[in-house]
N, C-alpha and C positions, 0 to 999 in steps of 0.2 A: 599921550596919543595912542589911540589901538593901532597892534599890528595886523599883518596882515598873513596868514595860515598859507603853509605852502607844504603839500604833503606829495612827494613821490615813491614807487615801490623798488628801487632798485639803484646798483652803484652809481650807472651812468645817468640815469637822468638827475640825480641827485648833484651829484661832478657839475651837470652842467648849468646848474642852477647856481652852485656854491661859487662859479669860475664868474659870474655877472652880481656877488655879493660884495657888499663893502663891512667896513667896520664889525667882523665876525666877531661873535662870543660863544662858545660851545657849552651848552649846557646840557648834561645829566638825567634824565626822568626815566627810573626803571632801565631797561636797558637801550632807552632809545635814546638817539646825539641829535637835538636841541640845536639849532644852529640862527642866533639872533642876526641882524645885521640891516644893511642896507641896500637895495634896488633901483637907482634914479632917485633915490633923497627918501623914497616910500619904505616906512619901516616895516620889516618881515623878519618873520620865522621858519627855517625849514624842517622837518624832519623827514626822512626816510623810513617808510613801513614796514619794510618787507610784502612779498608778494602772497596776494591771496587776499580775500574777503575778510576773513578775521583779523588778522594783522590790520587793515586798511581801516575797519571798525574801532577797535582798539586803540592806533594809534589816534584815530582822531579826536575821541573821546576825552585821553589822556592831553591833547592839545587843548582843546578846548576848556577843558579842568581848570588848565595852569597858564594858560595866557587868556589877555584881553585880545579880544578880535574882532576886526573889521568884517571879515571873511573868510571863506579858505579856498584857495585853488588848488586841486590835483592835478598835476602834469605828468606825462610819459607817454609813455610808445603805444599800440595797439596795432591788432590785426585790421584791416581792412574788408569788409566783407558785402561790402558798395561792390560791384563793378565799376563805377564810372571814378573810384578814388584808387591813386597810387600811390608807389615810395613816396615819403617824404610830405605829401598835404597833411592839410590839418584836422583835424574835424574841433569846431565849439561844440559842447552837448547844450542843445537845447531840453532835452529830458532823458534820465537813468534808467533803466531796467536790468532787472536779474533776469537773467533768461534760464538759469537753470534752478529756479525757485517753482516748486511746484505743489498747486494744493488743488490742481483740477478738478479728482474724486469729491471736494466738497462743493462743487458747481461753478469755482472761481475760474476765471481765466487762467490761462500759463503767465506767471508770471506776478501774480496779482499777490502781495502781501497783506495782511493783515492789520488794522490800523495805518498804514500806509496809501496802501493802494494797487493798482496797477501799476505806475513808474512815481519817478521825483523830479520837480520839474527844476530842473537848474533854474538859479533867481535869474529874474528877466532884466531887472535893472543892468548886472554884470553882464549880458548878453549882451544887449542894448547898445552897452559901451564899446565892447570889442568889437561890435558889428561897425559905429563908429570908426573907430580906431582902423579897423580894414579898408574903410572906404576911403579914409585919409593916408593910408600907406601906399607908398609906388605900388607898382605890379612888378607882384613875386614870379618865377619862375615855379610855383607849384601851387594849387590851389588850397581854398580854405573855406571851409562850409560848416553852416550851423545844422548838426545833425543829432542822431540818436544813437546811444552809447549802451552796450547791451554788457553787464557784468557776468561773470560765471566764474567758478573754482574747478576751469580746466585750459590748458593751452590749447586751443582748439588746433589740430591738424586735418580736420575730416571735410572732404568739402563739401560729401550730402550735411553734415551737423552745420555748418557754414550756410548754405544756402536755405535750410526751415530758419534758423537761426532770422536772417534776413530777408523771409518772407514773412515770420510770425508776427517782428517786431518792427519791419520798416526800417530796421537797425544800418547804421553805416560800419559802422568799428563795434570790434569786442577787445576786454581786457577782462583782468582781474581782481578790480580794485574798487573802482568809480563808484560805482552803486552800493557799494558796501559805503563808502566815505556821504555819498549822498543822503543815504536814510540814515544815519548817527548826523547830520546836518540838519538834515528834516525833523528830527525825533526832538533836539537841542536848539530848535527854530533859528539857528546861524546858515546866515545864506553862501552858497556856495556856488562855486561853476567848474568844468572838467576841459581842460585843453589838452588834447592827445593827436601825437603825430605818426602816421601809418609807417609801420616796420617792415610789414609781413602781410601774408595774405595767403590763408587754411588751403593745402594745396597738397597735403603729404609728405612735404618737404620744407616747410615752413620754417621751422627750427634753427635750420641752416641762415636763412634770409633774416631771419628774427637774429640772430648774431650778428648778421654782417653790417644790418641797417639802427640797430640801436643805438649807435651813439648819436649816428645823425637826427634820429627821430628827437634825441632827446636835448641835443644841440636845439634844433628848428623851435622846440616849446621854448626852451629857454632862450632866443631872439623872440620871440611871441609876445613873452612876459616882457621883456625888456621894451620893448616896444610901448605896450598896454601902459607902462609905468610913467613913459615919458608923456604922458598926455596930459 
């Protein structure tokens, strides 16, 4: 039976995915820890990236190499850069972008990759589901929206970079990962989907909020998953 790819970029979201795992095995590959096991009977793999676009690239590459897979979902925290999303909702991506990808000077858009595209459209089928699965779940205390996920290799703190950011892309959330893990999915035609939970939000002082609110961000994806699993 294939598993299923679970890739996060940091301790705690990682933590909180490994605390809703059963039957763990830690494997090995270069320097990254492998983490086989079980989710509501659905067999998965985790690993942890490290943060940043190459890391997110790399590791999923290297998953993809060495296991069979269903899929892969990226989980973790992200900046919020919606107005209308706070601490704690979730955003599904309905489709990736780099936002700090740029080849404008050759008439492209902001944003627009090569062989790629303009963005990556997270698979619709996995959408489809969770959108599902939302509609069948009580009513949360925070909300959950299928939105647009904007990647960059910066912790955004600036709030004019926040709002072009958000007017360029129609973007809700930014991270630093997603879009990297999306086009090495796209490139390897494995479908993939992105669940991130708002931390923070580009303010000058984000940094502070982006500590305080991680665990929980990363908690909330991992009830998500757990959820998604049971159906």
């Amino acid at each position: 039976m294939k598993e299923i790819g679970i890739i996060t970029a940091m301790d705690e979201e990682n933590e909180a995915i490994l605390n809703i795992m059963q039957d763990v095995e830690v494997i090995q590959i270069y320097n990254l820890r492998f983490v086989k096991g079980t989710i509501k009977r659905k067999k998965c793999v985790l690993v942890k990236s490290g943060v940043g676009k190459v890391n997110a690239a790399r590791t999923t590459q290297i998953m993809i190499d060495n296991y069979d897979l269903q899929y892969i979902i990226n989980l973790g925290s992200a900046g919020s850069i919606n107005p209308m999303l706070n601490i704690g909702d979730v955003v599904i991506g309905k489709h990736v972008v780099q936002h700090d990808f740029d080849i404008t000077a050759f008439g492209h858009s902001k944003g627009y990759i090569t062989g790629v595209g303009d963005s990556v459209i997270c698979d619709r089928n996995l959408v489809d589901k969770f959108k599902e699965k939302i509609r069948n779940t009580e009513e949360k205390d925070y909300n959950i929206k299928i939105g647009i996920i904007a990647t960059g290799d910066i912790f955004c703190t600036n709030v004019e970079m926040k709002d072009k950011i958000h007017a360029k892309f129609d973007a809700d959330v930014i991270d630093m990962e997603c879009a990297a893990i999306a086009q090495t999915c796209y490139l390897d035609n494995m479908p993939f989907i992105v669940v991130r939970s708002i931390s923070d939000t580009p303010n000058g002082n984000n940094a502070s909020t982006f500590d305080e609110n991680l665990k929980l961000a990363s908690k909330r994806c991992a009830n998500i998953l757990k959820e998604f699993f049971m159906r």
